[in-house]
C-alpha positions in Angstrom: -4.2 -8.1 7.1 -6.3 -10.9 6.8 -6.2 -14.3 6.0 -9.3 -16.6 4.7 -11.2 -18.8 7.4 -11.4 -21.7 4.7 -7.7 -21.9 2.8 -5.6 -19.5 4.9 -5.1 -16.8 2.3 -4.9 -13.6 2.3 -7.8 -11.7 2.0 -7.9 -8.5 -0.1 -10.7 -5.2 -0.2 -13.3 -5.4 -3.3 -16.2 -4.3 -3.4 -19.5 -6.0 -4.6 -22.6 -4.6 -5.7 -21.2 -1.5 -4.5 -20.7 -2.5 -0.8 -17.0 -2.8 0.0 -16.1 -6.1 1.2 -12.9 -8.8 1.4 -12.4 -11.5 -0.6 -10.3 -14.4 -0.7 -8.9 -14.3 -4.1 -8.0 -18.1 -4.1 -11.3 -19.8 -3.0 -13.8 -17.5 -3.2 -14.7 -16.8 0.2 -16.0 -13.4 0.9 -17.8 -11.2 3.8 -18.8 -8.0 4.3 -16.9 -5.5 6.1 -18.1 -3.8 9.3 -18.1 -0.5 10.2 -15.0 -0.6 11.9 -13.1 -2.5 9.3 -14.2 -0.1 6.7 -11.6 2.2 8.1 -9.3 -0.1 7.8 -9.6 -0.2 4.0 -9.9 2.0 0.9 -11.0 0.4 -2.9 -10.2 2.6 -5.7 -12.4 1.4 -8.8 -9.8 2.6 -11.5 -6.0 3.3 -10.8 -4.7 5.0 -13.7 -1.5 6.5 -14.5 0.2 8.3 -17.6 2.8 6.1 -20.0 5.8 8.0 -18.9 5.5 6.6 -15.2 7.3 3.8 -14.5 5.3 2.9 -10.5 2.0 3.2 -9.2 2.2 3.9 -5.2 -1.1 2.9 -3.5 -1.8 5.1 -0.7 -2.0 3.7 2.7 -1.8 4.3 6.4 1.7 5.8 6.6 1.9 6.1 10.2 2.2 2.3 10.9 5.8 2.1 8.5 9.0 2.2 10.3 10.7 5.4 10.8 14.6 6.6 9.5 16.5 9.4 9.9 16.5 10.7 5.8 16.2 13.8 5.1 13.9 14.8 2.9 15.0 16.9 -0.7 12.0 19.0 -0.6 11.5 20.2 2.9 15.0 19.3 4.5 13.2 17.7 7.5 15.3 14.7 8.9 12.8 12.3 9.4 11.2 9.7 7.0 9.0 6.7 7.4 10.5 4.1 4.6 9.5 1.2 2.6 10.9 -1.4 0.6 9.4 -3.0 -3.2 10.7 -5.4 -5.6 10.2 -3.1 -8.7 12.5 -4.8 -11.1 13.5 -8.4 -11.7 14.1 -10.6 -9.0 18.0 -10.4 -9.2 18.2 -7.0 -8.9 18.3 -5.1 -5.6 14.5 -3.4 -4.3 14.1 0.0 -4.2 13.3 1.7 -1.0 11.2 4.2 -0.7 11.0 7.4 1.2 8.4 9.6 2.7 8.7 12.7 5.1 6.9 12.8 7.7 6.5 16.3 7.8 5.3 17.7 4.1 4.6 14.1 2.9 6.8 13.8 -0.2 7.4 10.6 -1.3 10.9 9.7 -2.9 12.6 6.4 -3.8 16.8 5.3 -3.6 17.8 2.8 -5.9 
């Protein structure tokens, strides 16, 4: 994470005239990324998903989320990283999600 030099925002990935760099999405402020924050980031031009799904997951570094001992429905291994998202209205619980960290499917627990 990032936050903008000028307003204190957060910054997010873009990219501009092709090159991948981080804006701030309040003020403007942009810079290009450097070869060692390019790692750091991935821009997808185009998420799309079909009408019957209900969530779109963006893919990041998994290895930085906090571990739980879940186990998982498709391999049976008993470990998980885990994740929380507000997917509904605000007075509703979140939903946590699951993902082993051994075959890599990703479930969620309402």
């Amino acid at each position: 994470m990032e936050f903008c030099p000028d307003c204190g925002s957060l910054m997010m990935p873009s990219k501009k005239d092709g090159e991948t760099v981080i804006i701030c999405k309040k003020c403007g402020f942009c810079r290009s990324l450097n070869s060692d924050d390019k790692s750091k980031y991935v821009v997808k031009e185009k998420i799309s998903h079909s009408p019957k799904e209900k969530l779109v997951v963006i893919e990041d570094k998994v290895d930085t989320l906090p571990k739980t001992k879940e186990e998982c429905p498709k391999c049976k291994n008993m470990e998980a990283y885990w994740w929380e998202l507000q997917t509904r209205s605000g007075d509703e619980p979140s939903t946590k999600f699951y993902r082993c960290t051994k075959c890599g499917h990703t479930w969620r627990e309402y």
